[in-house]
Each structure stands twice: as C-alpha cells, then as structure tokens.
Biopython code that builds the backbone (N, CA, C, O; Angstrom):
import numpy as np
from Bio.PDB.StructureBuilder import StructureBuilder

atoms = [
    (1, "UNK", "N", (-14.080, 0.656, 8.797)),
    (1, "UNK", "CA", (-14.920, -0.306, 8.109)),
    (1, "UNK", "C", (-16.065, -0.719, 9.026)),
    (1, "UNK", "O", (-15.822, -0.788, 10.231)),
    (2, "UNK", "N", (-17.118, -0.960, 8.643)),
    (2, "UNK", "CA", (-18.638, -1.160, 9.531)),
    (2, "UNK", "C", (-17.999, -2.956, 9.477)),
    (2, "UNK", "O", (-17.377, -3.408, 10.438)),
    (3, "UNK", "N", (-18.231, -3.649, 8.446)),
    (3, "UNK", "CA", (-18.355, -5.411, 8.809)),
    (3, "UNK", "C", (-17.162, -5.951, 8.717)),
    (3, "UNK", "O", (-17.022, -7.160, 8.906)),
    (4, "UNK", "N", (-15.926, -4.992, 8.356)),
    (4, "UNK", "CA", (-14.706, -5.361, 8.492)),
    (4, "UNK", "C", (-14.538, -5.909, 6.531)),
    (4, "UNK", "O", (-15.230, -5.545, 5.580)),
    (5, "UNK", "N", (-13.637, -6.637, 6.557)),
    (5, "UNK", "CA", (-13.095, -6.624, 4.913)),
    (5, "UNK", "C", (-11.493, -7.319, 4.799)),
    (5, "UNK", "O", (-10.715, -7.241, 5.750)),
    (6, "UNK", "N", (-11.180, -7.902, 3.690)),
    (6, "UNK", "CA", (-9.906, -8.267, 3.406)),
    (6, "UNK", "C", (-9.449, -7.904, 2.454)),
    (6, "UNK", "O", (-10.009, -8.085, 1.373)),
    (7, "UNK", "N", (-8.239, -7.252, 2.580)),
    (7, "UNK", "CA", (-7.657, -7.096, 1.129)),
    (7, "UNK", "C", (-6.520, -8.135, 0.479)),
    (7, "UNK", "O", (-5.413, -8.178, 1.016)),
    (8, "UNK", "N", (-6.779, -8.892, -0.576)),
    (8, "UNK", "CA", (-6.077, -10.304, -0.968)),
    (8, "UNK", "C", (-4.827, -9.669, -1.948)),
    (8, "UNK", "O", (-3.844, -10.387, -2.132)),
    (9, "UNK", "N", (-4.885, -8.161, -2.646)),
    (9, "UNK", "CA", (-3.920, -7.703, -3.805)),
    (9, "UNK", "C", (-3.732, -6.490, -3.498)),
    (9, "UNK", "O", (-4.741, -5.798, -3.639)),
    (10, "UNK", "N", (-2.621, -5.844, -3.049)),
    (10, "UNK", "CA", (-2.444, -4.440, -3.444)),
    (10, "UNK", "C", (-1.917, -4.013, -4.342)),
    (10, "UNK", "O", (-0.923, -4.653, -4.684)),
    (11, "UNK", "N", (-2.186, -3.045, -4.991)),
    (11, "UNK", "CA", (-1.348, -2.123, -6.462)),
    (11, "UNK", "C", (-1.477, -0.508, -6.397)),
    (11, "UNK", "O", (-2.303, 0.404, -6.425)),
    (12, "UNK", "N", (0.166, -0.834, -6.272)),
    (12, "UNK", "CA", (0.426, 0.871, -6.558)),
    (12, "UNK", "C", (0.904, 1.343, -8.235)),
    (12, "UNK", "O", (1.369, 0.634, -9.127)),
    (13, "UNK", "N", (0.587, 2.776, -8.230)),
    (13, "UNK", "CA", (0.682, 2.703, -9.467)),
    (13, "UNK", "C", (1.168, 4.241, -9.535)),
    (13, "UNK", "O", (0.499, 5.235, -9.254)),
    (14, "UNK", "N", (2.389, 4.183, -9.941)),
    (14, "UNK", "CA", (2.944, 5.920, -9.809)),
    (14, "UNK", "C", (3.232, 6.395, -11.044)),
    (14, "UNK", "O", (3.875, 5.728, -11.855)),
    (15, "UNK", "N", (2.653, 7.926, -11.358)),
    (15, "UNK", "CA", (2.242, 8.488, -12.314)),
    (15, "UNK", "C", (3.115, 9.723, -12.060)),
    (15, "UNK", "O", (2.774, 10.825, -12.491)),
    (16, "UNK", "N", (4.224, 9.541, -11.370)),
    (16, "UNK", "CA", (5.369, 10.699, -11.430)),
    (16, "UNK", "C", (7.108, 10.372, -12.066)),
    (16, "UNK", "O", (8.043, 9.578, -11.961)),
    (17, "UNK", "N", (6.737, 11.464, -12.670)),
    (17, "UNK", "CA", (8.179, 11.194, -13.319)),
    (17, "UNK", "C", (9.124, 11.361, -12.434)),
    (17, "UNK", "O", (10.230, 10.821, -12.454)),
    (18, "UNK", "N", (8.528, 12.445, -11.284)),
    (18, "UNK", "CA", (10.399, 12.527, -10.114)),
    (18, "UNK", "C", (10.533, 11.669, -9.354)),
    (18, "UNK", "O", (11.664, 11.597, -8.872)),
    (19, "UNK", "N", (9.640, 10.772, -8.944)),
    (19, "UNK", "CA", (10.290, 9.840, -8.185)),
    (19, "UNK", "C", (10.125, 8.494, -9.093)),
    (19, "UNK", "O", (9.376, 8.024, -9.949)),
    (20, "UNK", "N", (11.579, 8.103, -8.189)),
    (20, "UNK", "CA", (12.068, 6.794, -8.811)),
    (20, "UNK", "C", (10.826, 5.451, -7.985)),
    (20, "UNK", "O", (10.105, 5.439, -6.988)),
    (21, "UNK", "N", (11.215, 4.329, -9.284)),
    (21, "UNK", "CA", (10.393, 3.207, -8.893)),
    (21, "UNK", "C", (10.879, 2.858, -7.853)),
    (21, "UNK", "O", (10.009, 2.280, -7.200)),
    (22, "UNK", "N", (12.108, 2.906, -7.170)),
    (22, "UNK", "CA", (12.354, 1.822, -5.705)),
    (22, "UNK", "C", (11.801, 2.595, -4.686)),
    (22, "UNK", "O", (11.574, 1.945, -3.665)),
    (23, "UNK", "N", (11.430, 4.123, -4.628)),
    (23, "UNK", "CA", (11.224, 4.964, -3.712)),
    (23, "UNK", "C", (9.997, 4.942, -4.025)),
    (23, "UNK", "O", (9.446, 5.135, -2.941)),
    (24, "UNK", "N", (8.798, 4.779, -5.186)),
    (24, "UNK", "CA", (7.515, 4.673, -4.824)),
    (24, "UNK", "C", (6.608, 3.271, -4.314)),
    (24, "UNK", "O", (5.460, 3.141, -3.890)),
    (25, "UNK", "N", (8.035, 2.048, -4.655)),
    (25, "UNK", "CA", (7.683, 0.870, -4.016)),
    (25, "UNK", "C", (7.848, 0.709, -2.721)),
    (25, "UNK", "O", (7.031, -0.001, -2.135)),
    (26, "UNK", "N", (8.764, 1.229, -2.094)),
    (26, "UNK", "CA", (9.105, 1.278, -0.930)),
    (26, "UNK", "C", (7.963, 1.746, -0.145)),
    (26, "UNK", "O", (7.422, 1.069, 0.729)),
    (27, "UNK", "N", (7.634, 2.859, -0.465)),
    (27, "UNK", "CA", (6.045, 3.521, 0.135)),
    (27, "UNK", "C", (4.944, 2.720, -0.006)),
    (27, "UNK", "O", (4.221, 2.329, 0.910)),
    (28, "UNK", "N", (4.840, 2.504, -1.084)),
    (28, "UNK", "CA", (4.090, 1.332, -1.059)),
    (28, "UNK", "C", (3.577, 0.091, -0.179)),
    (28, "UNK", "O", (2.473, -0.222, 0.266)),
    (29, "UNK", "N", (5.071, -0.573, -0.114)),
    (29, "UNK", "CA", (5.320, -1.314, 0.585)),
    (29, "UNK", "C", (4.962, -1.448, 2.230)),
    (29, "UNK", "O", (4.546, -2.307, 3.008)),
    (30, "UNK", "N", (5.383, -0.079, 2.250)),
    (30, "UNK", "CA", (5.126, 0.613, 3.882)),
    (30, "UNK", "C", (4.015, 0.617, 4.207)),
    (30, "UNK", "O", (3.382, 0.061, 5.105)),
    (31, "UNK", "N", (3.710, 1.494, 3.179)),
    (31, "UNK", "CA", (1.642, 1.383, 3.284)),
    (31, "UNK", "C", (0.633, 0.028, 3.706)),
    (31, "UNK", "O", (-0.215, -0.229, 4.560)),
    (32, "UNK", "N", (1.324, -0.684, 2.487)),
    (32, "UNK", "CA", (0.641, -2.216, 3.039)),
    (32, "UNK", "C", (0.893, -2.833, 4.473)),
    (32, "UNK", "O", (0.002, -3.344, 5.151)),
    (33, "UNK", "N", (2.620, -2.689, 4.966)),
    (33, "UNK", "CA", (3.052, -3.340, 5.951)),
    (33, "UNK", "C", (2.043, -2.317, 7.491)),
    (33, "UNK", "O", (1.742, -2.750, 8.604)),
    (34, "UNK", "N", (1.848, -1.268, 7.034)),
    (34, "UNK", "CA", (0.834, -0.308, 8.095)),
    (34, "UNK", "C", (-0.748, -0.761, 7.990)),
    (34, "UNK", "O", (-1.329, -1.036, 9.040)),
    (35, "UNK", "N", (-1.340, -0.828, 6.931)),
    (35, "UNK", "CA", (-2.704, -1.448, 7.128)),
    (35, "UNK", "C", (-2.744, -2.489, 7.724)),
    (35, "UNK", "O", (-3.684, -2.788, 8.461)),
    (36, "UNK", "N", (-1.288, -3.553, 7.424)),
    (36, "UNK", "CA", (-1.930, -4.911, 7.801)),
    (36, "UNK", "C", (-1.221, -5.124, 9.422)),
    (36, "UNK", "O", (-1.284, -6.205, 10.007)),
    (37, "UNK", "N", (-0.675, -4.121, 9.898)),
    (37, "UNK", "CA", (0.051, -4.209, 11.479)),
    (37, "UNK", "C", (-1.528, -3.563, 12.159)),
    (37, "UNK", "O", (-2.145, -4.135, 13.057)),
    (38, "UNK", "N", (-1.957, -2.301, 11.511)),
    (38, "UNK", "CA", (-3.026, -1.610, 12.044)),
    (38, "UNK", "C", (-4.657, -2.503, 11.602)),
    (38, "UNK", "O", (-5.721, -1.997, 11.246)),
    (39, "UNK", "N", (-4.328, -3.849, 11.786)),
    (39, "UNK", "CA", (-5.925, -4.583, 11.478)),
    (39, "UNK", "C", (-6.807, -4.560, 10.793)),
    (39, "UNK", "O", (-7.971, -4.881, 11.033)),
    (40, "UNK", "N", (-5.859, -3.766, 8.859)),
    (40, "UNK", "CA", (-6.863, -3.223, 8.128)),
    (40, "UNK", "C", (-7.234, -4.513, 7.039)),
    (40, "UNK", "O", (-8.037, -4.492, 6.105)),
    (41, "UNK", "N", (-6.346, -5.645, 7.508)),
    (41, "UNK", "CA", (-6.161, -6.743, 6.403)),
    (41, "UNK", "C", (-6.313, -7.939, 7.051)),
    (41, "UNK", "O", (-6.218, -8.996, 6.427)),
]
sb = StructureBuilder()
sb.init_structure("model")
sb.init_model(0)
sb.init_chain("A")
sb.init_seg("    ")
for serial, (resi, resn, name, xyz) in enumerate(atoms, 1):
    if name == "N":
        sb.init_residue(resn, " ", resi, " ")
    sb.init_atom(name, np.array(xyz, "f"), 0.0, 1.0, " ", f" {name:<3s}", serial, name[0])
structure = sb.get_structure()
C-alpha cells in the first residue's frame, strides 16, 4: 500500500461445493488473523 489503509469488514464468500463452510471459514479466518499480524489492518 503507498498511504497505508484500514480494513473495518472482511467477507468471504465460497462458491465451492467441495469444501465445507467450517473449512472455508477457517481460511478465512486465517487470512484475516495474517493481514492484521502482518500490518495490513
């Protein structure tokens, strides 16, 4: 990011039938808990 930024909402949104909802929240989840350890939030 050039001036930096906050993100206030994340949404995932999974469009696969093979994986289950707790396993694409979980990633999810991860994802967010990694942007916001790595100073993206």
């Amino acid at each position: 990011m050039v001036n930096g930024g906050t993100v206030n909402t994340w949404i995932c949104i999974n469009f696969s039938r093979s994986v289950q909802d707790s396993v694409a929240g979980g990633f999810c989840s991860e994802l967010a808990h990694m942007c916001h350890i790595s100073g993206m939030v």
